[in-house]
mmCIF file as Biopython writes it, N, C-alpha, C and O atoms, coordinates in Angstrom:
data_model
#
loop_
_atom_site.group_PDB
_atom_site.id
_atom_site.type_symbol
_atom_site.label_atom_id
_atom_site.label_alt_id
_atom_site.label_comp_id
_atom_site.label_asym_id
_atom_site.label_entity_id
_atom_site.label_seq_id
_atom_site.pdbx_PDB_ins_code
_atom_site.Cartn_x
_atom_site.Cartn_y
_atom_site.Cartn_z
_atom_site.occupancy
_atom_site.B_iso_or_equiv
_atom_site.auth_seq_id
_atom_site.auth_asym_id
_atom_site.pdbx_PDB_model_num
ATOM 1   N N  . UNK A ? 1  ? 250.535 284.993 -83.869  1.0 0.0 1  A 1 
ATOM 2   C CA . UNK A ? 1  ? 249.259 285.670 -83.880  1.0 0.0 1  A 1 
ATOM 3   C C  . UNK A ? 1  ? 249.434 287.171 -84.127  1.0 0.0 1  A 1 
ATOM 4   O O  . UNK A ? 1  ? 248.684 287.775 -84.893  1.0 0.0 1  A 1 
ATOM 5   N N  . UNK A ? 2  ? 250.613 287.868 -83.348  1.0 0.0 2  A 1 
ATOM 6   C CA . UNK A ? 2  ? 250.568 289.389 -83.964  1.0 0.0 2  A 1 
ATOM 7   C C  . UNK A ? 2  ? 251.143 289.277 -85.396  1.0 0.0 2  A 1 
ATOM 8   O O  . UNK A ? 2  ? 251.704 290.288 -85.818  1.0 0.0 2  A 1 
ATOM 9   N N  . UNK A ? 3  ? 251.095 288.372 -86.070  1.0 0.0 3  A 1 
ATOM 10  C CA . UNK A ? 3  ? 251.538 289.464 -87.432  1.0 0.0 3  A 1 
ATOM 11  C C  . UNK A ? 3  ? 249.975 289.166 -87.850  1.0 0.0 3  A 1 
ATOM 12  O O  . UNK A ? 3  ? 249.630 289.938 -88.745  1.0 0.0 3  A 1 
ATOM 13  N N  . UNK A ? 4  ? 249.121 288.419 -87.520  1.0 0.0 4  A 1 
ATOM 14  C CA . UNK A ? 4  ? 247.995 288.315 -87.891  1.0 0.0 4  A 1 
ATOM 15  C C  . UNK A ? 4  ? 247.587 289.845 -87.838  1.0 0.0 4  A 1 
ATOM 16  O O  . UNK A ? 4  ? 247.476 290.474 -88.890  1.0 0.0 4  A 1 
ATOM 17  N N  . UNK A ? 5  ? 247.346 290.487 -86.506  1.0 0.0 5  A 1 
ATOM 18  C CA . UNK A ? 5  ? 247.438 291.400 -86.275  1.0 0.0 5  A 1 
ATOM 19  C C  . UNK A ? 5  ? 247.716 292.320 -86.859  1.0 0.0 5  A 1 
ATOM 20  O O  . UNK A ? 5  ? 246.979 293.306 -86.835  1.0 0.0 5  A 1 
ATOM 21  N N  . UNK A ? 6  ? 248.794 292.297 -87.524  1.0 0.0 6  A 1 
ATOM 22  C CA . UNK A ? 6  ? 249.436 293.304 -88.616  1.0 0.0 6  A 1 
ATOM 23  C C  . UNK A ? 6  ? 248.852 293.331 -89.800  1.0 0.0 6  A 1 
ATOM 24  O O  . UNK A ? 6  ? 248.498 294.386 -90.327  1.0 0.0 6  A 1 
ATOM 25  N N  . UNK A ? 7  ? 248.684 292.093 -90.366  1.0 0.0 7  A 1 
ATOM 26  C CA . UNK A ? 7  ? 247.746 291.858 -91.595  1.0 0.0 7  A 1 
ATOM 27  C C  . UNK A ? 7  ? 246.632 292.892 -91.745  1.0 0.0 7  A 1 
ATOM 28  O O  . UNK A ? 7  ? 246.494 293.828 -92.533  1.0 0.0 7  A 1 
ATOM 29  N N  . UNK A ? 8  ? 245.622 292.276 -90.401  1.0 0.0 8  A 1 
ATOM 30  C CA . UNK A ? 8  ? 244.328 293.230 -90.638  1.0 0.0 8  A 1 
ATOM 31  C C  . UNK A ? 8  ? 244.421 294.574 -90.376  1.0 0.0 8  A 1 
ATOM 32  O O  . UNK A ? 8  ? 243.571 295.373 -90.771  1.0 0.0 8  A 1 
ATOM 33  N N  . UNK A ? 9  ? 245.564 294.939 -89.624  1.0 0.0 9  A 1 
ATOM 34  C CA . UNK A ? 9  ? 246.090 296.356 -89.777  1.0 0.0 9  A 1 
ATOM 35  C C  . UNK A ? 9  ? 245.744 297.444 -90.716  1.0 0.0 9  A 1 
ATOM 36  O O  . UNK A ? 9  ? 245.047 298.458 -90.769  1.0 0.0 9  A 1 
ATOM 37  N N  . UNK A ? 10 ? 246.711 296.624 -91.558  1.0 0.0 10 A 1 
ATOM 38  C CA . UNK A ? 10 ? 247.068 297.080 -92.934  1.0 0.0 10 A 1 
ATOM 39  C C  . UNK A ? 10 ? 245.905 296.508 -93.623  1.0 0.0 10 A 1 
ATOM 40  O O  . UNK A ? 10 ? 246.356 296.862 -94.713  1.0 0.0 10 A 1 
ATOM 41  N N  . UNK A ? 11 ? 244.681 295.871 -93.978  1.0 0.0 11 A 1 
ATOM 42  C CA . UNK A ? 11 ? 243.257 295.880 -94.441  1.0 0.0 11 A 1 
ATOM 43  C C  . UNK A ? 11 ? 242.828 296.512 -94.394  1.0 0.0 11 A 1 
ATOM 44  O O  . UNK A ? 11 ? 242.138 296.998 -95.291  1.0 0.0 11 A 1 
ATOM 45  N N  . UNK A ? 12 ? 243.019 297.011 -92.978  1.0 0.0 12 A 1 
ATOM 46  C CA . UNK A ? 12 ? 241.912 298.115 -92.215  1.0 0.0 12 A 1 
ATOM 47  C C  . UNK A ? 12 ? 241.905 299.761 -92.842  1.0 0.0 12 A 1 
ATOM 48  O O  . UNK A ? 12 ? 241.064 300.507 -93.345  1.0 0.0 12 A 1 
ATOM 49  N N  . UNK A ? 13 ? 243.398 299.832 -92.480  1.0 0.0 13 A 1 
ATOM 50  C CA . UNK A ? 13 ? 243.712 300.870 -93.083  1.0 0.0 13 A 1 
ATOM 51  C C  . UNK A ? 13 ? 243.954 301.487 -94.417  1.0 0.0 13 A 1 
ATOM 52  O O  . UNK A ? 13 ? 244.356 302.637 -94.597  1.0 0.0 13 A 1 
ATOM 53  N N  . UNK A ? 14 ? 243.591 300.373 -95.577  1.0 0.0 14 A 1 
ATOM 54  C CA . UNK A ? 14 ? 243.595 299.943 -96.573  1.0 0.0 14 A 1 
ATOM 55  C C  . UNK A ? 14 ? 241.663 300.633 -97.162  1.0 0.0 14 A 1 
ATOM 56  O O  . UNK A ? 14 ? 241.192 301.217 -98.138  1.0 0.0 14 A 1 
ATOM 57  N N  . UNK A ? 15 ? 241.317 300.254 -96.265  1.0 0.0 15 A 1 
ATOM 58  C CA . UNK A ? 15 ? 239.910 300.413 -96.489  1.0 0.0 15 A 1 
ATOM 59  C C  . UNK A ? 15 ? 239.131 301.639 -95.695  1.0 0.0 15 A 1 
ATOM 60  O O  . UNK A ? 15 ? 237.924 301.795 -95.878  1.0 0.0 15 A 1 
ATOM 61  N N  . UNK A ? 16 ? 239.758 302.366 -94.944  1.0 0.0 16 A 1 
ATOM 62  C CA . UNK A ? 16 ? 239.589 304.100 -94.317  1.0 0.0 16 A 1 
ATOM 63  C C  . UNK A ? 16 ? 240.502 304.821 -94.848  1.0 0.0 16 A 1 
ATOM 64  O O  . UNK A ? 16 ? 241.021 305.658 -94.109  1.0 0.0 16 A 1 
ATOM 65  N N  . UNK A ? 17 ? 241.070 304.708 -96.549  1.0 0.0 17 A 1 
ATOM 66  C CA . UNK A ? 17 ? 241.737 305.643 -96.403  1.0 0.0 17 A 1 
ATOM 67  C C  . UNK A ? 17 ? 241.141 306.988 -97.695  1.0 0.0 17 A 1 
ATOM 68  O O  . UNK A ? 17 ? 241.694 307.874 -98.347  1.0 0.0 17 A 1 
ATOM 69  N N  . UNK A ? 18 ? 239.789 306.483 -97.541  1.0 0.0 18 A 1 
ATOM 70  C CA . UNK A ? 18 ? 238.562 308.068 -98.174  1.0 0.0 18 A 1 
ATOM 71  C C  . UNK A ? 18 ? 239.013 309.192 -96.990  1.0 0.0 18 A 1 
ATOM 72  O O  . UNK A ? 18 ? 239.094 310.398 -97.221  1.0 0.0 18 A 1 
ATOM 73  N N  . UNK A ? 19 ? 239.298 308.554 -95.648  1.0 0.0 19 A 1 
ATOM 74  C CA . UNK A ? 19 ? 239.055 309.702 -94.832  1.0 0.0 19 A 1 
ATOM 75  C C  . UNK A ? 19 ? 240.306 309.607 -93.438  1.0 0.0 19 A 1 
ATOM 76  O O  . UNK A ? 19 ? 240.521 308.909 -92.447  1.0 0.0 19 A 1 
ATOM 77  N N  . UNK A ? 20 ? 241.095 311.202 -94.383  1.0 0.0 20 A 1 
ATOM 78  C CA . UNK A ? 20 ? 242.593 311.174 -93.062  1.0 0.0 20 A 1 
ATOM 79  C C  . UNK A ? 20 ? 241.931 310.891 -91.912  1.0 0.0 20 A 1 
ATOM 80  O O  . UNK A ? 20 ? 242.412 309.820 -91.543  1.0 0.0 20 A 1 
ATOM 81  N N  . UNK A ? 21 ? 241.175 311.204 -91.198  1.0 0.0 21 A 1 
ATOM 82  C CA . UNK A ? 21 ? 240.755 311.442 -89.730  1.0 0.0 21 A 1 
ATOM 83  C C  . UNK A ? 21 ? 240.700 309.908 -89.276  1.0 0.0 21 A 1 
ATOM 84  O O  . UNK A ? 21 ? 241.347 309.506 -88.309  1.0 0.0 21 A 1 
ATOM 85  N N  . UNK A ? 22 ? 239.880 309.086 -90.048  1.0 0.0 22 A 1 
ATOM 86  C CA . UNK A ? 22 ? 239.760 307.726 -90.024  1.0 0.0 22 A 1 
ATOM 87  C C  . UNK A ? 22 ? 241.212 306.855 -89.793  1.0 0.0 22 A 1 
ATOM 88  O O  . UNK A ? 22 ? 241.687 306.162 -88.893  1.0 0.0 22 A 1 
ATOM 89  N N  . UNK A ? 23 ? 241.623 307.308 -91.138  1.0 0.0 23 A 1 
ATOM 90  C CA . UNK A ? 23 ? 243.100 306.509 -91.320  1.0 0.0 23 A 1 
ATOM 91  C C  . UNK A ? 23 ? 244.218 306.701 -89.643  1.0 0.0 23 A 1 
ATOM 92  O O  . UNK A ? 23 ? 245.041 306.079 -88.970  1.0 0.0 23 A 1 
ATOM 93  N N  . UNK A ? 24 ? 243.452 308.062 -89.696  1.0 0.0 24 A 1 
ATOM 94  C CA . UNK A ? 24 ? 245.395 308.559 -88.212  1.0 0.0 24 A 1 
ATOM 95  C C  . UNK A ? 24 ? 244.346 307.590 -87.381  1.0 0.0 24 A 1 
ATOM 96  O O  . UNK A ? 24 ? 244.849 306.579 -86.890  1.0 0.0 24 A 1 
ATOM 97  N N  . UNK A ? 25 ? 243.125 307.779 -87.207  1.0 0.0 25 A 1 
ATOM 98  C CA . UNK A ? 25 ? 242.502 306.580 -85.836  1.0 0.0 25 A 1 
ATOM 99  C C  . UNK A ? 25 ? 242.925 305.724 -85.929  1.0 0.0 25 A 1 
ATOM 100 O O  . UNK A ? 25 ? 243.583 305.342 -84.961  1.0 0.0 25 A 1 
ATOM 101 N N  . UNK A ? 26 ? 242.862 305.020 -86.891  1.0 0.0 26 A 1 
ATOM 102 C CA . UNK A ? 26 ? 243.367 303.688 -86.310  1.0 0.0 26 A 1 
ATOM 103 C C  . UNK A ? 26 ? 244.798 303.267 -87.031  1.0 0.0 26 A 1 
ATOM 104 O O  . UNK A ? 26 ? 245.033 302.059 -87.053  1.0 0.0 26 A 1 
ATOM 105 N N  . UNK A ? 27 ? 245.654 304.047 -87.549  1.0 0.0 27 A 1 
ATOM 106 C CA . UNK A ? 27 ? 247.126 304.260 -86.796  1.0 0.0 27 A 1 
ATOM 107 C C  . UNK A ? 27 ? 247.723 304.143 -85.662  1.0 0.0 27 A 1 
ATOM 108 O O  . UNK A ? 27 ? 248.543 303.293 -85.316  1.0 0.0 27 A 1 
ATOM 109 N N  . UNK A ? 28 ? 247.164 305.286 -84.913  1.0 0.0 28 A 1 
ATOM 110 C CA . UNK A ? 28 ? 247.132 305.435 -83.182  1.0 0.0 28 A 1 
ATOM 111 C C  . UNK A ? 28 ? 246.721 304.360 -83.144  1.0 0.0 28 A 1 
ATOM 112 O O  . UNK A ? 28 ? 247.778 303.736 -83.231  1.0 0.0 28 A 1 
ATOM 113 N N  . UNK A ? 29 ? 245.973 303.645 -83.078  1.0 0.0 29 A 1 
ATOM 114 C CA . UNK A ? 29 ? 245.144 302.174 -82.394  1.0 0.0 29 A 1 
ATOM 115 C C  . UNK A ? 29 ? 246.377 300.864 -82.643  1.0 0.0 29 A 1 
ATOM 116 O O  . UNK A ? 29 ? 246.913 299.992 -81.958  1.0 0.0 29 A 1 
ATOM 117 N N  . UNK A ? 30 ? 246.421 301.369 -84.096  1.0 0.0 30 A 1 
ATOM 118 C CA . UNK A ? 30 ? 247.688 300.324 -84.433  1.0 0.0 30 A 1 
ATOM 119 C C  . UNK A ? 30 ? 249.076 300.384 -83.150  1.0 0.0 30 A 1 
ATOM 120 O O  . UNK A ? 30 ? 249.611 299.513 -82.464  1.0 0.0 30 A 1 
ATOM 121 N N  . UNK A ? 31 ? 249.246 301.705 -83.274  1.0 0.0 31 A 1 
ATOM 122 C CA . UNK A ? 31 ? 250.783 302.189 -82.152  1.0 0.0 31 A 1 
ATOM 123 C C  . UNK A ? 31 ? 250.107 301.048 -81.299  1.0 0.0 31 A 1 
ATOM 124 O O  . UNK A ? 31 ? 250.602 299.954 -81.571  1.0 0.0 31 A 1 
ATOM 125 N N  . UNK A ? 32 ? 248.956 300.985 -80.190  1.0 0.0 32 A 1 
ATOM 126 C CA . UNK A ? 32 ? 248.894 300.363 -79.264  1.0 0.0 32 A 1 
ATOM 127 C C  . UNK A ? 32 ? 248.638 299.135 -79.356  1.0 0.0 32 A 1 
ATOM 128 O O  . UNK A ? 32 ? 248.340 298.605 -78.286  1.0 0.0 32 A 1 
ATOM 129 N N  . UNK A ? 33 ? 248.649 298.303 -80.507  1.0 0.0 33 A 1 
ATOM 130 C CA . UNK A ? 33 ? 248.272 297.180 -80.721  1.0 0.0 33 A 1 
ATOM 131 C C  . UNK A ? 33 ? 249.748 296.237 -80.694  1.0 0.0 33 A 1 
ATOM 132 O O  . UNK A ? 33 ? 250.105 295.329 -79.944  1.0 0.0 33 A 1 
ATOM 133 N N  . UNK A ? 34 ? 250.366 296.850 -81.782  1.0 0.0 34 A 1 
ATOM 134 C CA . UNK A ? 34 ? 251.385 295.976 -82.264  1.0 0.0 34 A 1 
ATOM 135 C C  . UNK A ? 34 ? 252.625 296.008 -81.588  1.0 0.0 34 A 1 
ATOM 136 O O  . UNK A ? 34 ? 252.747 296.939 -80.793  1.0 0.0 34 A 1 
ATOM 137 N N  . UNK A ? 35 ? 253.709 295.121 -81.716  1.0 0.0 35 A 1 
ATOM 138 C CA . UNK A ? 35 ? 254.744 295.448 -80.944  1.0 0.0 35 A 1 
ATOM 139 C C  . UNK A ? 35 ? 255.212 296.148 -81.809  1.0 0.0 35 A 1 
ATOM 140 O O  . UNK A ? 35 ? 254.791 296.497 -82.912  1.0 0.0 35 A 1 
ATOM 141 N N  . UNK A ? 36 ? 256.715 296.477 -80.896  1.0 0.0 36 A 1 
ATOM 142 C CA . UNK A ? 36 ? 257.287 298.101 -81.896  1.0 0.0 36 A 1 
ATOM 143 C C  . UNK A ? 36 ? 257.974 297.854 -83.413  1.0 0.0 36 A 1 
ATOM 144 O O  . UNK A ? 36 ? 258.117 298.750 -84.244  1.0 0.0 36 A 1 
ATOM 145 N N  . UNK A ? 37 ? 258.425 296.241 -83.625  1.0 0.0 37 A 1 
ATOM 146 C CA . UNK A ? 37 ? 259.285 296.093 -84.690  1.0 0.0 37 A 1 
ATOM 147 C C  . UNK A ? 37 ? 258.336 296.441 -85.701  1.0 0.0 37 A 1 
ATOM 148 O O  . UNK A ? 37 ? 258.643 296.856 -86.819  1.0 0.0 37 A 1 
ATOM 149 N N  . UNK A ? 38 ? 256.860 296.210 -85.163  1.0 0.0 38 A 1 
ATOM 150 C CA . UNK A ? 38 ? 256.084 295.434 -86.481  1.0 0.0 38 A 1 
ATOM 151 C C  . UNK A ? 38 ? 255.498 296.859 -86.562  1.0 0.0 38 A 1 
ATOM 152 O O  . UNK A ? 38 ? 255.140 297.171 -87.698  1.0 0.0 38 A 1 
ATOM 153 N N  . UNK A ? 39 ? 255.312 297.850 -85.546  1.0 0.0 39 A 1 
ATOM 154 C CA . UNK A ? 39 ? 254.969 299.113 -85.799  1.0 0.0 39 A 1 
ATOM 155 C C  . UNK A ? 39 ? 255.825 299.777 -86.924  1.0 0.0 39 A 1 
ATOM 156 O O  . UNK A ? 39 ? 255.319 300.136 -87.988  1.0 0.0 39 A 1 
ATOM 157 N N  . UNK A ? 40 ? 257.187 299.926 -86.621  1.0 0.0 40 A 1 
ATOM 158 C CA . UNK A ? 40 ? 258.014 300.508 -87.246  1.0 0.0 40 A 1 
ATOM 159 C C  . UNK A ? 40 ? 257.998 300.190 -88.658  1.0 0.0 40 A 1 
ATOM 160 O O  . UNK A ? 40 ? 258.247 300.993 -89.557  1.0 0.0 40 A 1 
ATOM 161 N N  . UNK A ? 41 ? 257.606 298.635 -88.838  1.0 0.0 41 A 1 
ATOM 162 C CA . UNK A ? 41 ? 257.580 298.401 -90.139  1.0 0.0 41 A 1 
ATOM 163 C C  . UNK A ? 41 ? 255.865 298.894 -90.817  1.0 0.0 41 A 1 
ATOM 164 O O  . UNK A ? 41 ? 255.921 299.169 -92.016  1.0 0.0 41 A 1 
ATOM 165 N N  . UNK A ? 42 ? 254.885 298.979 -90.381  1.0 0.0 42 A 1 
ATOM 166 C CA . UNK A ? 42 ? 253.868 299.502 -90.383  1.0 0.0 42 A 1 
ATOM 167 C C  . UNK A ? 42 ? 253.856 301.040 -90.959  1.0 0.0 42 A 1 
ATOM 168 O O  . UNK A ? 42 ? 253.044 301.481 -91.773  1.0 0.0 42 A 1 
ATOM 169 N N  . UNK A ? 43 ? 255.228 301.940 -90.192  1.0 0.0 43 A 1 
ATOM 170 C CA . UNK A ? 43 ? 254.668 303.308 -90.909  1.0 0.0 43 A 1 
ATOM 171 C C  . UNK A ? 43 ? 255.783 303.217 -91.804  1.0 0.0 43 A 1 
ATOM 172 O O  . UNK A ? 43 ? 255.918 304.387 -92.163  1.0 0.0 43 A 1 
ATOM 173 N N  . UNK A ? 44 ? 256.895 302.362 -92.535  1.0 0.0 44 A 1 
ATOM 174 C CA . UNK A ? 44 ? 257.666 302.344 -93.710  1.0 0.0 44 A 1 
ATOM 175 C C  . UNK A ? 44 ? 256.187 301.901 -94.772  1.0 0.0 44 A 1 
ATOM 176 O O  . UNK A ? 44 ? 255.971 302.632 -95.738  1.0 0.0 44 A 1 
ATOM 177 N N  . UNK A ? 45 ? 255.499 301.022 -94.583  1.0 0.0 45 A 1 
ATOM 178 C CA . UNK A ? 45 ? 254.409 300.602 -94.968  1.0 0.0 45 A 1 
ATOM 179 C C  . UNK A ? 45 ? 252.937 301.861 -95.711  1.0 0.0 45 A 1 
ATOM 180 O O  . UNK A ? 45 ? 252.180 301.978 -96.675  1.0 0.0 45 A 1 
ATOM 181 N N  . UNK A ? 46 ? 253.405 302.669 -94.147  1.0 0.0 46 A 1 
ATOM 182 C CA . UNK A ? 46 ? 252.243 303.851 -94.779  1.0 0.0 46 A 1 
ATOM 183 C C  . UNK A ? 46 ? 252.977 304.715 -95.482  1.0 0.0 46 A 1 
ATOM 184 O O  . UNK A ? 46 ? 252.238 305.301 -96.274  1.0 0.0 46 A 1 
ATOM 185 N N  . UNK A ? 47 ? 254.236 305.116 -95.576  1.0 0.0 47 A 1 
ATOM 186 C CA . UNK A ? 47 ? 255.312 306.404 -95.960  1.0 0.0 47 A 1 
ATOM 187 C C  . UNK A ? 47 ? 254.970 305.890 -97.567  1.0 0.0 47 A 1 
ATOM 188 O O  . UNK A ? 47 ? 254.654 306.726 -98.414  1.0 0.0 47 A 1 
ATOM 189 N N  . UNK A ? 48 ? 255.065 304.492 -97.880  1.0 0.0 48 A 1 
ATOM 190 C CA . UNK A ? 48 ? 254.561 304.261 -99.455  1.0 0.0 48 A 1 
ATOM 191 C C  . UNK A ? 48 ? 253.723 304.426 -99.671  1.0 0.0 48 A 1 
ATOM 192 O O  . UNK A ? 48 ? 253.508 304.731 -100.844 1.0 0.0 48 A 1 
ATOM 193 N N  . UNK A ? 49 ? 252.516 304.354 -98.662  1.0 0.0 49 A 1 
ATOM 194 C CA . UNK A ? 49 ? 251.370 304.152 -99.233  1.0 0.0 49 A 1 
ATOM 195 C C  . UNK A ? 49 ? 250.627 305.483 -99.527  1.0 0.0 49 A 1 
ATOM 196 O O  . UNK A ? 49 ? 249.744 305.651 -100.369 1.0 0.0 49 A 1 
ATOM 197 N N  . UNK A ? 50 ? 251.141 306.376 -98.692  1.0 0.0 50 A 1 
ATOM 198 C CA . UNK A ? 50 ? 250.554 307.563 -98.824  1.0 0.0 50 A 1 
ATOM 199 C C  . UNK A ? 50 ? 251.543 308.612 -100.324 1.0 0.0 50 A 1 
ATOM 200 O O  . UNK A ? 50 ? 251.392 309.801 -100.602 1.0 0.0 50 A 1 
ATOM 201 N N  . UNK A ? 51 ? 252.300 307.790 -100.862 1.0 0.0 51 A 1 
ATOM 202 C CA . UNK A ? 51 ? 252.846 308.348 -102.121 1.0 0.0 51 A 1 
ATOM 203 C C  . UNK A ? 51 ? 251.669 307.897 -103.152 1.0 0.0 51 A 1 
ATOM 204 O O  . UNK A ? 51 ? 251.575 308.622 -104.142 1.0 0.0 51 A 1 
ATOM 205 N N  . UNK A ? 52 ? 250.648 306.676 -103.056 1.0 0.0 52 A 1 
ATOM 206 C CA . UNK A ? 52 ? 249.366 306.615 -103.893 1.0 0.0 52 A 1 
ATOM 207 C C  . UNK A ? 52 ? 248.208 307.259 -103.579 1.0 0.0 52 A 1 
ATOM 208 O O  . UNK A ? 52 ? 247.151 307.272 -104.209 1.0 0.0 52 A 1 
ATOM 209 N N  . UNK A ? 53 ? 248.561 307.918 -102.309 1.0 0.0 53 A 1 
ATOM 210 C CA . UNK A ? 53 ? 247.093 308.755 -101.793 1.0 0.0 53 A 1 
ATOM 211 C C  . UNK A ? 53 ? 247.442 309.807 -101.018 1.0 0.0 53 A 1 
ATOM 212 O O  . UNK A ? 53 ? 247.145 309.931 -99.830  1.0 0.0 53 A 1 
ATOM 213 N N  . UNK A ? 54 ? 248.200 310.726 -101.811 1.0 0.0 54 A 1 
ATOM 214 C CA . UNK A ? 54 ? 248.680 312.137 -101.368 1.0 0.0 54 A 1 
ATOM 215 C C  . UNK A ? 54 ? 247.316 313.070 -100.611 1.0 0.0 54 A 1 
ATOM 216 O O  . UNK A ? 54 ? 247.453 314.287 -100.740 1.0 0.0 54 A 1 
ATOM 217 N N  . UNK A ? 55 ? 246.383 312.738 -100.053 1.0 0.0 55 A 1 
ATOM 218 C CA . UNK A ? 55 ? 245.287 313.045 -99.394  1.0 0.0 55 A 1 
ATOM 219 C C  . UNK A ? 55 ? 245.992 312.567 -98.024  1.0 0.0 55 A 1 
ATOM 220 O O  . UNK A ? 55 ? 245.719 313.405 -97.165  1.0 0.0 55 A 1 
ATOM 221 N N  . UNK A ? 56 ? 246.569 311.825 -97.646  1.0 0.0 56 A 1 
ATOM 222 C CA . UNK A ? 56 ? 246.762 311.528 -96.416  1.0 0.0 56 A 1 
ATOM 223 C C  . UNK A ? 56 ? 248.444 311.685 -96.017  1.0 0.0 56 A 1 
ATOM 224 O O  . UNK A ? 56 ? 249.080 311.009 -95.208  1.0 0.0 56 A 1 
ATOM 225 N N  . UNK A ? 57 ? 248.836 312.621 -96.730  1.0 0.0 57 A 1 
ATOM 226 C CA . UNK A ? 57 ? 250.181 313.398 -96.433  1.0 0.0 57 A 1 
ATOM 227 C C  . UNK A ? 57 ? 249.921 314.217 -95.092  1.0 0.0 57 A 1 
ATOM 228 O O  . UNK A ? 57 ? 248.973 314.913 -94.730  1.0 0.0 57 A 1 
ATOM 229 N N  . UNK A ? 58 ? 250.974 313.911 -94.571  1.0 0.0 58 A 1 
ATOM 230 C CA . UNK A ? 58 ? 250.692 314.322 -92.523  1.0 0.0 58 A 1 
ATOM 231 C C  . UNK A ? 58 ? 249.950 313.575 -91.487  1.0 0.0 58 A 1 
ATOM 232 O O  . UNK A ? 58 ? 249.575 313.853 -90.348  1.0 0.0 58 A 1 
ATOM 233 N N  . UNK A ? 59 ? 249.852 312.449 -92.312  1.0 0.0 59 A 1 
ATOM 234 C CA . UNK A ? 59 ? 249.072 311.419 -91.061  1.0 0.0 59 A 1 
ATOM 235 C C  . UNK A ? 59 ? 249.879 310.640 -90.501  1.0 0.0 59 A 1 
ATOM 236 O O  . UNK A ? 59 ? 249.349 309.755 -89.829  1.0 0.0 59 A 1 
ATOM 237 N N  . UNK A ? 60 ? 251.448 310.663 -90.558  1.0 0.0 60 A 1 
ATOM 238 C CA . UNK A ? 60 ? 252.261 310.044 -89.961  1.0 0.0 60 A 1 
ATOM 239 C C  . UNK A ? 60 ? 253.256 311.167 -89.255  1.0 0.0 60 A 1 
ATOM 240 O O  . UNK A ? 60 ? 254.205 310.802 -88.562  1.0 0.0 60 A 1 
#
């Protein structure tokens, strides 16, 4: 069930990312959601993602 978890994660954050403020929210939300492996793999996840949306450089 948590990688389910992870999935909609990464939807979520997929779909707030018009707005940094949005995106770091539910980052943070993510930290407390997921366990740590799947966290860790979560911000290798954003470190790419934010190379397609240099607007959200410093949200990690």
């Amino acid at each position: 069930m948590a990688r389910q978890v992870f999935k909609y994660t990464k939807n979520v954050l997929k779909k707030v990312t018009f707005s940094f403020a949005l995106f770091k929210k539910e980052l943070d939300k993510a930290s407390e959601v997921l366990l740590p492996h799947e966290y860790d793999e979560l911000k290798i996840w954003v470190e790419n993602y934010i190379n397609k949306h240099p607007h959200l450089v410093g949200v990690v």
